[in-house]
C-alpha positions as CSV (number, residue, x, y, z in Angstrom):
1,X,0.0,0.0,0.0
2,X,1.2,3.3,-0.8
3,X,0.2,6.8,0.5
4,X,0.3,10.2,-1.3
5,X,1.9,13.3,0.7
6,X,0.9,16.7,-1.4
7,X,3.2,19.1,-2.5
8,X,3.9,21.5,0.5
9,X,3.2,25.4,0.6
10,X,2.8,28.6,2.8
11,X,-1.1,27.3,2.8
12,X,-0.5,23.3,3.7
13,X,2.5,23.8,5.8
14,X,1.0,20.5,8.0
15,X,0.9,18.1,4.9
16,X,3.2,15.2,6.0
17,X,3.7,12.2,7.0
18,X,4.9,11.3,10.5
19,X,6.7,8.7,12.3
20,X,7.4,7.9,15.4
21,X,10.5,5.0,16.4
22,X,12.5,4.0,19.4
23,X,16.0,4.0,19.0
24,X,18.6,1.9,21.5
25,X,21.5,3.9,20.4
26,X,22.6,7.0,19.3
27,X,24.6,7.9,16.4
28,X,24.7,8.1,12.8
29,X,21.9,6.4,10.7
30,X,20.3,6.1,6.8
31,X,16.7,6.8,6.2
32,X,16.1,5.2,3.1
33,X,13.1,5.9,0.8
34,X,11.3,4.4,-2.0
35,X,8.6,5.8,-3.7
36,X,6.8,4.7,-7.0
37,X,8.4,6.1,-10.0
38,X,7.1,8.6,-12.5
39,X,6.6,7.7,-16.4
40,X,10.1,7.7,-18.3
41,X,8.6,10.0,-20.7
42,X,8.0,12.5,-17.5
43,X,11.4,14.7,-17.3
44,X,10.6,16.3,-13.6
45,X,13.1,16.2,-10.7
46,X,11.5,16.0,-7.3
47,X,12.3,16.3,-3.8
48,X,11.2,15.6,-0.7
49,X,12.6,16.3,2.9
50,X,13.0,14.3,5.6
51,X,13.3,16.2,9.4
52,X,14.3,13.9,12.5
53,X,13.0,15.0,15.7
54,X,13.8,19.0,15.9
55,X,16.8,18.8,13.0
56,X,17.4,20.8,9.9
57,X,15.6,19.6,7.2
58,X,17.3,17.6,4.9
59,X,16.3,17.6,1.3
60,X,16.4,14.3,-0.9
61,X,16.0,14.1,-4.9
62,X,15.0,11.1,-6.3
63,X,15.7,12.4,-10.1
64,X,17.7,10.0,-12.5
65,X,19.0,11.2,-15.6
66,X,17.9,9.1,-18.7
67,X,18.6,5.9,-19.6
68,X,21.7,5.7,-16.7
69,X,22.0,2.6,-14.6
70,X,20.4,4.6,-11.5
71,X,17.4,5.1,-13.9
72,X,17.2,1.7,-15.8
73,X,16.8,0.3,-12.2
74,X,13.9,2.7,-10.8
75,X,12.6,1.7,-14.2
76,X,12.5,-2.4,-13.1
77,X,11.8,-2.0,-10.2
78,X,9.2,0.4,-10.9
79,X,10.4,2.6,-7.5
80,X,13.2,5.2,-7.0
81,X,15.2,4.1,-4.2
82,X,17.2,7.3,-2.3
83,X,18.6,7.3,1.2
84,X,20.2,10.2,3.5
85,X,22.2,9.9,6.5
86,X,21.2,11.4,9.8
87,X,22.2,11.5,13.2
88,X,20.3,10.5,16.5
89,X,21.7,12.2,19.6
90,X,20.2,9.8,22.3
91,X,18.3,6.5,22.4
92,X,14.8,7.0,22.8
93,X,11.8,7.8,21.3
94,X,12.2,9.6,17.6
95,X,10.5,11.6,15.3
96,X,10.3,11.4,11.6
97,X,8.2,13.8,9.1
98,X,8.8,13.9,5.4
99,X,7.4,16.3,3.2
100,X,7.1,16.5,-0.4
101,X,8.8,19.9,-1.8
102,X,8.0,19.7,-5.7
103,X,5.2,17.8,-6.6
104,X,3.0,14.5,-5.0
105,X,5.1,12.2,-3.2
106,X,4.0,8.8,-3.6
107,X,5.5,7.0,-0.8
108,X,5.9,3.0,-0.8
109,X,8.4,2.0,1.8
110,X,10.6,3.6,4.4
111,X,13.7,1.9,6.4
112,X,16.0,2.9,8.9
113,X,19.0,1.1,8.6
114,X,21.8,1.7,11.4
């Protein structure tokens, strides 16, 4: 099942989604992202950011350039895979919100990997 986050603005500011997680260490970590892939024939470049607990945002594109192995895989798999790396400053309870910054995120799986 996937979900759909609009495209954030000055008038939708709360569109997101939000997680919460418990974490038994601190330190650095990946938040990895796949969503379901646009039509080859569609040439956009969107983003999304991710923002753990109180953090800076951090802003993610999931654009390929054309017919390059990174693409030719979103392609088969029909899903763009991106990841970026964050850091949690004490175990505990977490936060996660993503928002999408250019168009509709469709959003099919997330994963923390430590």
């Amino acid at each position: 099942m996937s979900i759909v986050l609009p495209k954030s603005s000055e008038d939708n500011k709360n569109k997101h989604d939000f997680y919460e997680f418990y974490s038994v260490s601190k330190g650095q970590f990946n938040f990895i992202c796949r969503k379901h892939s646009y039509p080859p024939a569609i040439r956009k470049k969107p983003k999304y950011a991710v923002i753990i607990d109180n953090q800076s945002p951090v802003i993610v594109s999931t654009y390929a350039e054309f017919h390059t192995k990174k693409w030719n895989l979103n392609v088969l798999r029909n899903q763009s895979l991106t990841s970026s790396q964050h850091i949690i400053e004490k175990p505990g309870k977490h936060a996660i919100r993503i928002y999408a910054l250019d168009e509709d995120l469709y959003l099919d799986q997330i994963m923390i990997a430590i």
